[in-house]
MARPAPA-441653 format. One record per residue (C-alpha): residue number from 1; residue in three letters; y, x, z. Coordinates in Angstrom, 1 decimal, decimal comma, padded with zeros to 4 digits. Layout:
// MARPAPA-441653
mardo=NUM; guvex=ALA; v=Y; u=X; w=Z .
...
This chain:
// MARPAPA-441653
mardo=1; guvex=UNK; v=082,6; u=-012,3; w=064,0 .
mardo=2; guvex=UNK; v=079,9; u=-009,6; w=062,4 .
mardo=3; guvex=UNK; v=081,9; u=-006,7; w=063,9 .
mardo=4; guvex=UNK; v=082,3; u=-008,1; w=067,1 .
mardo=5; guvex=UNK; v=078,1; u=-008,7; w=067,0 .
mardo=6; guvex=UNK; v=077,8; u=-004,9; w=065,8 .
mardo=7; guvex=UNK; v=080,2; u=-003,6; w=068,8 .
mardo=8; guvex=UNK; v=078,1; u=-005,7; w=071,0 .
mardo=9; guvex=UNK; v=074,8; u=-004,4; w=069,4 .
mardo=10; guvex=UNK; v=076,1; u=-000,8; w=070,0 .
mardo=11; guvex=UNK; v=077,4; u=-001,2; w=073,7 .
mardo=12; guvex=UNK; v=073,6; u=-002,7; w=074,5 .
mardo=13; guvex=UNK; v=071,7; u=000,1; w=072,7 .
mardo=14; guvex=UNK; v=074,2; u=002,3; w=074,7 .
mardo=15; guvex=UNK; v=073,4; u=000,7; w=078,0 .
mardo=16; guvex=UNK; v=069,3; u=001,1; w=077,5 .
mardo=17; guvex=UNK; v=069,6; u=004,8; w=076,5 .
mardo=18; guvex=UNK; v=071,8; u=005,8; w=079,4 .
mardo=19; guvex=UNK; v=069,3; u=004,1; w=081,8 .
mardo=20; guvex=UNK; v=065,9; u=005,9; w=080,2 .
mardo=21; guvex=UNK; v=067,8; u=008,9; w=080,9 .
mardo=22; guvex=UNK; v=068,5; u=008,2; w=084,5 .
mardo=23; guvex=UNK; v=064,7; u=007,0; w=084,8 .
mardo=24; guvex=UNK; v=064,0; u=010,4; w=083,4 .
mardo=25; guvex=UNK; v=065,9; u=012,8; w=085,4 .
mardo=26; guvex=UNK; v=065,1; u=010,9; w=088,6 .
mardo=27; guvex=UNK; v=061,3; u=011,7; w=087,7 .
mardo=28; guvex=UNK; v=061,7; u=015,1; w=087,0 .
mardo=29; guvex=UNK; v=063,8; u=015,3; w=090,0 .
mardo=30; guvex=UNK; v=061,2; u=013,5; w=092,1 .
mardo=31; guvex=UNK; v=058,7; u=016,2; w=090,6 .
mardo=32; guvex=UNK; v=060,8; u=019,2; w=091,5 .
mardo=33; guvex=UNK; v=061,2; u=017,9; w=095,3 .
mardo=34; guvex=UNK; v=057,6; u=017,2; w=095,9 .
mardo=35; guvex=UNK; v=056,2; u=020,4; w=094,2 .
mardo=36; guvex=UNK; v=054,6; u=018,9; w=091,4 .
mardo=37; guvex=UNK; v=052,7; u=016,0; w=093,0 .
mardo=38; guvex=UNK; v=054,1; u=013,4; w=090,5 .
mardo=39; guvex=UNK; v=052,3; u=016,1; w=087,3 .
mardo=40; guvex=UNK; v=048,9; u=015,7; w=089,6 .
mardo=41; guvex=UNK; v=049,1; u=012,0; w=089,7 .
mardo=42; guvex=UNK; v=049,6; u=011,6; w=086,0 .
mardo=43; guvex=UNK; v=047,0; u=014,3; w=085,3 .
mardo=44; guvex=UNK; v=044,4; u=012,8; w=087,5 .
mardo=45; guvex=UNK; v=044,9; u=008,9; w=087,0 .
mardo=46; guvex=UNK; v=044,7; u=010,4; w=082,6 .
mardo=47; guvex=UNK; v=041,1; u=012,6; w=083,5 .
mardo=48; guvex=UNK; v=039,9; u=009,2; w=085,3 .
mardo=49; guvex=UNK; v=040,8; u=006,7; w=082,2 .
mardo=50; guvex=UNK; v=039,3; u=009,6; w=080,0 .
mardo=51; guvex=UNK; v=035,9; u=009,4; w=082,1 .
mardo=52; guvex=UNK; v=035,5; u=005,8; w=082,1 .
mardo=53; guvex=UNK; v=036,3; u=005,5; w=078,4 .
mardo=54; guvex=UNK; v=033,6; u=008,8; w=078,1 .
mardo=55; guvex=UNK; v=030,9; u=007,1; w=080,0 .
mardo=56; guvex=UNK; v=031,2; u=004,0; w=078,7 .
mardo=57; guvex=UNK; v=030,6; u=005,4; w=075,6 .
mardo=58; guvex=UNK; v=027,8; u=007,0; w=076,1 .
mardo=59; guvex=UNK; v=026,3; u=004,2; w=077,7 .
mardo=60; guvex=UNK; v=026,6; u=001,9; w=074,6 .
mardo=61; guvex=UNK; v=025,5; u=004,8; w=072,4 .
mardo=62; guvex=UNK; v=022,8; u=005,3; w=074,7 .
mardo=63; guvex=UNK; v=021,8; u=001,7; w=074,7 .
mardo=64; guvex=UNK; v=020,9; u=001,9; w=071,2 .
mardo=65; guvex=UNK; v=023,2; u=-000,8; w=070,2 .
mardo=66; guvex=UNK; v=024,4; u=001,1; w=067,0 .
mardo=67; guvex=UNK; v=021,0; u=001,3; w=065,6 .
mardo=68; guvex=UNK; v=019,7; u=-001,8; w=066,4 .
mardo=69; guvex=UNK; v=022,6; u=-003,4; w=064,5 .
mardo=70; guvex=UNK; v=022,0; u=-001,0; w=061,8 .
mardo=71; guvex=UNK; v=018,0; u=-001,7; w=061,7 .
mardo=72; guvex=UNK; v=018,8; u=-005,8; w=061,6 .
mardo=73; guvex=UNK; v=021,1; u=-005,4; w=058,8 .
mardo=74; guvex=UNK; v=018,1; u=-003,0; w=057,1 .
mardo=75; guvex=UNK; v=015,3; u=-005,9; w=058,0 .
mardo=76; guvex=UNK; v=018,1; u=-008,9; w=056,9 .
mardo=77; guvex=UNK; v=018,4; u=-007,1; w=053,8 .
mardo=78; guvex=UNK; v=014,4; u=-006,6; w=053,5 .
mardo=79; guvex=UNK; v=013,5; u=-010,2; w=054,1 .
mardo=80; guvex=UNK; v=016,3; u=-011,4; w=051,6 .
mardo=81; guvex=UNK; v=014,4; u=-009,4; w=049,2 .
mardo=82; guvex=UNK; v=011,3; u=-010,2; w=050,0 .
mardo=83; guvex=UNK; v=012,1; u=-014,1; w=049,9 .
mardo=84; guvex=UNK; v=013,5; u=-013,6; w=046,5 .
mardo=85; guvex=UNK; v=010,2; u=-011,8; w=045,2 .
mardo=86; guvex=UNK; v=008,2; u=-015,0; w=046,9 .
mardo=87; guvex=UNK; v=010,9; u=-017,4; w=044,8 .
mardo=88; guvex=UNK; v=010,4; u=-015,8; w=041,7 .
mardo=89; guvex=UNK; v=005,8; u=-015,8; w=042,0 .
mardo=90; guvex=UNK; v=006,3; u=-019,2; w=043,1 .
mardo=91; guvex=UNK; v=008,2; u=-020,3; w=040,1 .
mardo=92; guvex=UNK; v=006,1; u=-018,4; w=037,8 .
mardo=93; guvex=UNK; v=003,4; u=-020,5; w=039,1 .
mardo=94; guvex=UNK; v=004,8; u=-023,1; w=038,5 .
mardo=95; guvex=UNK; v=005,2; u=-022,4; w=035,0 .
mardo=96; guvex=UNK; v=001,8; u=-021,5; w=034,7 .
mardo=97; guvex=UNK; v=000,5; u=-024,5; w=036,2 .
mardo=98; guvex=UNK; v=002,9; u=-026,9; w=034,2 .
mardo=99; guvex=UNK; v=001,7; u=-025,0; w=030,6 .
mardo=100; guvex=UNK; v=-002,3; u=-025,4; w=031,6 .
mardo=101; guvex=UNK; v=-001,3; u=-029,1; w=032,3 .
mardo=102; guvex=UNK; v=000,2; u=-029,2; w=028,9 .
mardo=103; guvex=UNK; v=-003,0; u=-027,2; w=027,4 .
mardo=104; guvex=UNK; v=-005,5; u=-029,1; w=028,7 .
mardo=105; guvex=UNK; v=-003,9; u=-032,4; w=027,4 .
mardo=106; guvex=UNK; v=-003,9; u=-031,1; w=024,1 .
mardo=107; guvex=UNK; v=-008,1; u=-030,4; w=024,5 .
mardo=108; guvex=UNK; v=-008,9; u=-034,1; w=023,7 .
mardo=109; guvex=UNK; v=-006,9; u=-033,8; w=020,4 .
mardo=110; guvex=UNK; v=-008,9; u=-030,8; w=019,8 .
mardo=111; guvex=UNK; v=-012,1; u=-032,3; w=019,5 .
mardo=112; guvex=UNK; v=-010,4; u=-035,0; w=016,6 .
mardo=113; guvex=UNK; v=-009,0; u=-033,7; w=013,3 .
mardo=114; guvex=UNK; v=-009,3; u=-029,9; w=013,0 .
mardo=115; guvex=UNK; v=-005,9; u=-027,8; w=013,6 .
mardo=116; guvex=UNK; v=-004,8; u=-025,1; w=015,5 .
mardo=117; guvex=UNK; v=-002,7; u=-024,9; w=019,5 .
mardo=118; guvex=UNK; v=000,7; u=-023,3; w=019,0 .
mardo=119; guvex=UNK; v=003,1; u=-022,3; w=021,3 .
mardo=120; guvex=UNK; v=007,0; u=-023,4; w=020,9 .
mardo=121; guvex=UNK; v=008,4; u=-019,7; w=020,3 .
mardo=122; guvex=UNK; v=012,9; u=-020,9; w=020,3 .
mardo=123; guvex=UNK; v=014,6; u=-023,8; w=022,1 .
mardo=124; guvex=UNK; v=014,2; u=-027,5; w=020,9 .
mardo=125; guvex=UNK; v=017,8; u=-027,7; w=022,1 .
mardo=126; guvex=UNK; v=019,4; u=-024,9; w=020,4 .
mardo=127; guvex=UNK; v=019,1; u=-026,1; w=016,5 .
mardo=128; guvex=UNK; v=021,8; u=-028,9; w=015,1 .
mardo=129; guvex=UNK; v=019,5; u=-029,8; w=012,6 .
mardo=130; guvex=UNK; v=016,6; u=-030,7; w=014,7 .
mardo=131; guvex=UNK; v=014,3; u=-027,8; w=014,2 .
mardo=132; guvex=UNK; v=011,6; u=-025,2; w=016,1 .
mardo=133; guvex=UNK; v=009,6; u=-022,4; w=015,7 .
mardo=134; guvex=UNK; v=006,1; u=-022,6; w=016,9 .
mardo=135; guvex=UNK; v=003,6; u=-019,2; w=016,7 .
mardo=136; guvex=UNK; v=001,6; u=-020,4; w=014,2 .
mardo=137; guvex=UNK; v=001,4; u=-019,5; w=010,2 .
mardo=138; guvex=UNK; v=-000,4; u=-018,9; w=007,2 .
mardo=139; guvex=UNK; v=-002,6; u=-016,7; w=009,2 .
mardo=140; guvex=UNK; v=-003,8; u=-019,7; w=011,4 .
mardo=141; guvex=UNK; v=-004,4; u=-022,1; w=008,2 .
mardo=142; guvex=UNK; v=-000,8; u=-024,0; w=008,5 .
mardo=143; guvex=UNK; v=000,6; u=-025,5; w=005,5 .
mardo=144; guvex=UNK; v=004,0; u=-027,4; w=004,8 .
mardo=145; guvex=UNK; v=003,5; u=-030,8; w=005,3 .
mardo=146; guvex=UNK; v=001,3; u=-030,7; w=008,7 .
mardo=147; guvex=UNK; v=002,0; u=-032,8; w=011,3 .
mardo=148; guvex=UNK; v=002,8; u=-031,2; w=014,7 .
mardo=149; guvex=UNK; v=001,5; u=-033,1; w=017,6 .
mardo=150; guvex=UNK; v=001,8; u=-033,0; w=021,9 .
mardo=151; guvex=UNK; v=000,8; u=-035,4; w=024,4 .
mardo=152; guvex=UNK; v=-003,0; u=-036,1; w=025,4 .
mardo=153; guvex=UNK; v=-006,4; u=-037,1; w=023,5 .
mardo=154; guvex=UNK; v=-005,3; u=-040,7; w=025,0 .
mardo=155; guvex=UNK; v=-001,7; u=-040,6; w=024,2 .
mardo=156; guvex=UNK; v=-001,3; u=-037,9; w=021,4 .
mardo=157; guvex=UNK; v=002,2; u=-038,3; w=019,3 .
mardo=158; guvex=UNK; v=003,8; u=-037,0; w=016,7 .
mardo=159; guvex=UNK; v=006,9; u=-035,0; w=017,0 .
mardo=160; guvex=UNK; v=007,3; u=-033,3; w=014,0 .
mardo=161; guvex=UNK; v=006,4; u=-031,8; w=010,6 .
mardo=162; guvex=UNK; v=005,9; u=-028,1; w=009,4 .
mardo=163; guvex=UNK; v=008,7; u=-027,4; w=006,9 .
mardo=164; guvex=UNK; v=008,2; u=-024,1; w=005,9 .
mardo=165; guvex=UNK; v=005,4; u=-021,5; w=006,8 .
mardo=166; guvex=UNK; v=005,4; u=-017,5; w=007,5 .
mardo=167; guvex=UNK; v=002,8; u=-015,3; w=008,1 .
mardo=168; guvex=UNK; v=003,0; u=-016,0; w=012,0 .
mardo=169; guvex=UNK; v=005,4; u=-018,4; w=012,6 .
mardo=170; guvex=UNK; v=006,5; u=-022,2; w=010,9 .
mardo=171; guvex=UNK; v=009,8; u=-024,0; w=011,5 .
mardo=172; guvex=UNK; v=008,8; u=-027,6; w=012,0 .
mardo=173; guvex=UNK; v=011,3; u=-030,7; w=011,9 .
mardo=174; guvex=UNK; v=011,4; u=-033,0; w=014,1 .
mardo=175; guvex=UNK; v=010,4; u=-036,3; w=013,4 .
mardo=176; guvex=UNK; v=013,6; u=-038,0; w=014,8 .
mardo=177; guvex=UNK; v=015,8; u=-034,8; w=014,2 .
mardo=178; guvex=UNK; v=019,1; u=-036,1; w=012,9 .
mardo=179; guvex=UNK; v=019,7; u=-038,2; w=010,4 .
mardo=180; guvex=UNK; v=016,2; u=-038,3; w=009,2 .
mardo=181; guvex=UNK; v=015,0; u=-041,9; w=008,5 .
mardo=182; guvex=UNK; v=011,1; u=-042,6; w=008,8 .
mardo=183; guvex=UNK; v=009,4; u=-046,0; w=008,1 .
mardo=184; guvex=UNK; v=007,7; u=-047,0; w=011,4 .
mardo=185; guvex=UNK; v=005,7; u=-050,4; w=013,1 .
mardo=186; guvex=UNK; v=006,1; u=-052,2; w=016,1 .
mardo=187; guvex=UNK; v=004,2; u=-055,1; w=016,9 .
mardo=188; guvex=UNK; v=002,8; u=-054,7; w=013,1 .
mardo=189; guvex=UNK; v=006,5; u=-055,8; w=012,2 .
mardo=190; guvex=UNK; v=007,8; u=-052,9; w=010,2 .
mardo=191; guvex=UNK; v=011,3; u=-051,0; w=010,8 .
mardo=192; guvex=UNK; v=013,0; u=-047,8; w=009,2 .
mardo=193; guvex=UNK; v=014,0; u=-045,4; w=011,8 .
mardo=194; guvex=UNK; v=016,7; u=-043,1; w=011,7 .
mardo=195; guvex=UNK; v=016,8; u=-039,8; w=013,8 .
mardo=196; guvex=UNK; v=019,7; u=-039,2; w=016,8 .
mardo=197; guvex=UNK; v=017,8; u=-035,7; w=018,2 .
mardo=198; guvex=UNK; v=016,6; u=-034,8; w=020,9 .
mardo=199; guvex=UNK; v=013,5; u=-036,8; w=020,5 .
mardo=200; guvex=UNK; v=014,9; u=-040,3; w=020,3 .
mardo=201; guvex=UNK; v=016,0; u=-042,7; w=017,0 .
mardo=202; guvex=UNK; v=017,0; u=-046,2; w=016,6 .
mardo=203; guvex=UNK; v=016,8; u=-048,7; w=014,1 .
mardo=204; guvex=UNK; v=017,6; u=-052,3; w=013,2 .
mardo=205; guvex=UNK; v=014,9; u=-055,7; w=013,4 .
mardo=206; guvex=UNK; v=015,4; u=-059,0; w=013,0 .
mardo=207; guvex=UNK; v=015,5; u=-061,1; w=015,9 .
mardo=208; guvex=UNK; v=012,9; u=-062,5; w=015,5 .
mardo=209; guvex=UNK; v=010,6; u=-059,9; w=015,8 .
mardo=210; guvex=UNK; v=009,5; u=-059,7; w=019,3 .
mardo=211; guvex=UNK; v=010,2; u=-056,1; w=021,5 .
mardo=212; guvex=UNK; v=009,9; u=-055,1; w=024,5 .
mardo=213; guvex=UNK; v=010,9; u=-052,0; w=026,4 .
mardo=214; guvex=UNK; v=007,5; u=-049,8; w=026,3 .
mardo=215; guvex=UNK; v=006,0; u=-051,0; w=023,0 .
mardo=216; guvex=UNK; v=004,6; u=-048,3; w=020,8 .
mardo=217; guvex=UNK; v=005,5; u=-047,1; w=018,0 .
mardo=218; guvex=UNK; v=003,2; u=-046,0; w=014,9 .
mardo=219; guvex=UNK; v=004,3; u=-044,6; w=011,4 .
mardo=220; guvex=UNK; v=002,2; u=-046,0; w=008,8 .
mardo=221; guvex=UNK; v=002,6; u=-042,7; w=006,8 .
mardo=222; guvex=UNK; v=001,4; u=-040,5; w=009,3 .
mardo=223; guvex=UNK; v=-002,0; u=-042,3; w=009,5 .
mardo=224; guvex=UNK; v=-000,8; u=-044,8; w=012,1 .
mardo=225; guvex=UNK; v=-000,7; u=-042,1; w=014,3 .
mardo=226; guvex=UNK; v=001,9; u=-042,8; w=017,4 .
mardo=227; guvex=UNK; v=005,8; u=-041,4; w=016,9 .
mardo=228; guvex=UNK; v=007,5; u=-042,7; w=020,1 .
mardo=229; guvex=UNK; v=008,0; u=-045,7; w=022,4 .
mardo=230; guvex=UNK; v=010,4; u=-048,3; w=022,4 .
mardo=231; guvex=UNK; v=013,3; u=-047,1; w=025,1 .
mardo=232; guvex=UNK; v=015,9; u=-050,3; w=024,9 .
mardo=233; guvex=UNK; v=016,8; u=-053,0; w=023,0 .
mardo=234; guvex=UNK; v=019,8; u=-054,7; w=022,3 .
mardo=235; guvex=UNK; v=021,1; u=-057,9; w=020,3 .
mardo=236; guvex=UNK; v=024,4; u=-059,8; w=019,9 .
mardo=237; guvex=UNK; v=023,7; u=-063,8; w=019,6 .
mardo=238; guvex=UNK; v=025,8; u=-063,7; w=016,6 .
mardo=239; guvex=UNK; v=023,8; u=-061,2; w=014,5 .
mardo=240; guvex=UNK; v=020,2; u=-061,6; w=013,1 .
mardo=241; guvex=UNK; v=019,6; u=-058,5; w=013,9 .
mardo=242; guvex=UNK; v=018,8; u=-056,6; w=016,9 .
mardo=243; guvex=UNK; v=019,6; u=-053,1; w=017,5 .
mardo=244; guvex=UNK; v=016,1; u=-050,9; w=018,9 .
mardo=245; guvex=UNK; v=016,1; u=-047,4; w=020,8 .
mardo=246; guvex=UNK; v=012,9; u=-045,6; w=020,0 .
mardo=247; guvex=UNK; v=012,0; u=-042,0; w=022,3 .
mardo=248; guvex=UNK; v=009,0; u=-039,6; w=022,4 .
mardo=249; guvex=UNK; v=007,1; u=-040,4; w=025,1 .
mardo=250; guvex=UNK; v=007,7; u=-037,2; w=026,8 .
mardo=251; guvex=UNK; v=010,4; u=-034,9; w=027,5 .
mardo=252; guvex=UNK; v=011,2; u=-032,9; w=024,6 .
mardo=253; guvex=UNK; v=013,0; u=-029,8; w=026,6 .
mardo=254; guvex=UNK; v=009,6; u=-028,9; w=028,4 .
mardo=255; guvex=UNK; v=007,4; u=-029,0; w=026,0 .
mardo=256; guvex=UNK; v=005,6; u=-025,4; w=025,8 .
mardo=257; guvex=UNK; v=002,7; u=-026,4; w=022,7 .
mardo=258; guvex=UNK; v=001,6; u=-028,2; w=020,2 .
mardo=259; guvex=UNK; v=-001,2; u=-029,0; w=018,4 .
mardo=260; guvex=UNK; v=-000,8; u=-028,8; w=014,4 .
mardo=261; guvex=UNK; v=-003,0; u=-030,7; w=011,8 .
mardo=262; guvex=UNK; v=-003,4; u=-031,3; w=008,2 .
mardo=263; guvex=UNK; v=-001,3; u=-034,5; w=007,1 .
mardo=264; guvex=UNK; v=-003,2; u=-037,2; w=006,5 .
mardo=265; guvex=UNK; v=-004,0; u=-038,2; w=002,9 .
């Protein structure tokens, strides 16, 4: 069956090749009878394709269309840069405006005990054990042991304590970095708090203690001064005691300065 599709394969290719040659020589013939005429047609009909295709051409070269595609792409390309320049002021702005914000809230505390404004200087995020460096040192009066404050004159809080001092920089823990237990109030009922990170700690009261989502919360220690806010509460009927969620009132991850002060005696 596969030799009889090849014979009938060959016979075919046979057949079209013997009738392009006939088509061929009856040209040529044709040509040689009428003195050419058939060479003038072909030549003529080819120079009128070529003009059309040549004018045509030149008419869209003319037009300018090259160069006008060209010059959008250019001004596309100049506008996308241009945009980017306007995202990047406007976010510096931004910044700007959001660590004036943060500086004027820390004026109030200014005029209470006497300390000094720092900047945060590395990531509140990046540590495991709860600590940040803030551009402050020995040079500035810090000691171990200050308290390191944010917030406002009517909502200052503390989030942390210096730990160790430089010339021009402290490492301060955080008051709920992890595992770190402080002794705090709410509602003048007391409650030992141990730190989770990230600005937030939780602790255990009895149920009889009355709190509320939003209560404040004060560490006796630190002069009564304010350490966080209650953030949830939860309690199982069975148990006597009732599981509380403390937070900084703020967010910890954009926080740009603090204020740091002696601890109180």
């Amino acid at each position: 069956m596969m030799s009889s599709y090849l014979r009938n394969e060959r016979q075919a290719t046979r057949r079209r090749l013997i009738v392009a040659t006939v088509v061929v020589v009856l040209v040529v013939t044709v040509d040689l009878l009428s003195g050419g005429i058939v060479r003038g047609f072909v030549r003529t009909t080819t120079s009128v394709v070529w003009g059309i295709g040549s004018r045509a051409m030149s008419a869209v070269v003319s037009s300018g269309f090259f160069s006008t595609r060209h010059a959008l792409q250019s001004e596309n390309q100049l506008l996308k840069r241009e945009v980017a320049q306007l995202q990047s002021r406007i976010a510096g702005l931004e910044k700007s405006e959001e660590e004036n914000a943060q500086l004027r809230d820390l004026v109030g505390m200014i005029q209470g005990p006497v300390g000094v404004t720092a900047p945060i200087v590395s990531s509140t995020r990046s540590s495991p054990y709860g600590t940040f460096l803030v551009g402050a040192g020995k040079v500035d009066g810090v000691v171990e042991g200050s308290i390191v404050m944010a917030g406002s004159s009517e909502r200052g809080f503390v989030i942390g304590e210096v730990s160790d001092v430089q010339e021009h920089l402290s490492l301060v823990t955080e008051i709920f970095a992890p595992a770190v237990e402080i002794e705090a109030s709410i509602n003048g009922a007391p409650i030992v708090l141990k730190g989770q990170g990230g600005g937030n700690a939780r602790g255990d009261t009895p149920r009889a203690v009355t709190v509320d989502v939003g209560d404040s919360v004060v560490a006796p220690s630190l002069g009564g001064r304010l350490i966080g806010v209650v953030g949830a509460v939860s309690s199982d009927p069975t148990d006597v005691y009732q599981r509380v969620y403390v937070r900084i009132p703020a967010n910890f991850s954009t926080l740009q300065f603090v204020y740091v002060v002696p601890r109180p005696q």
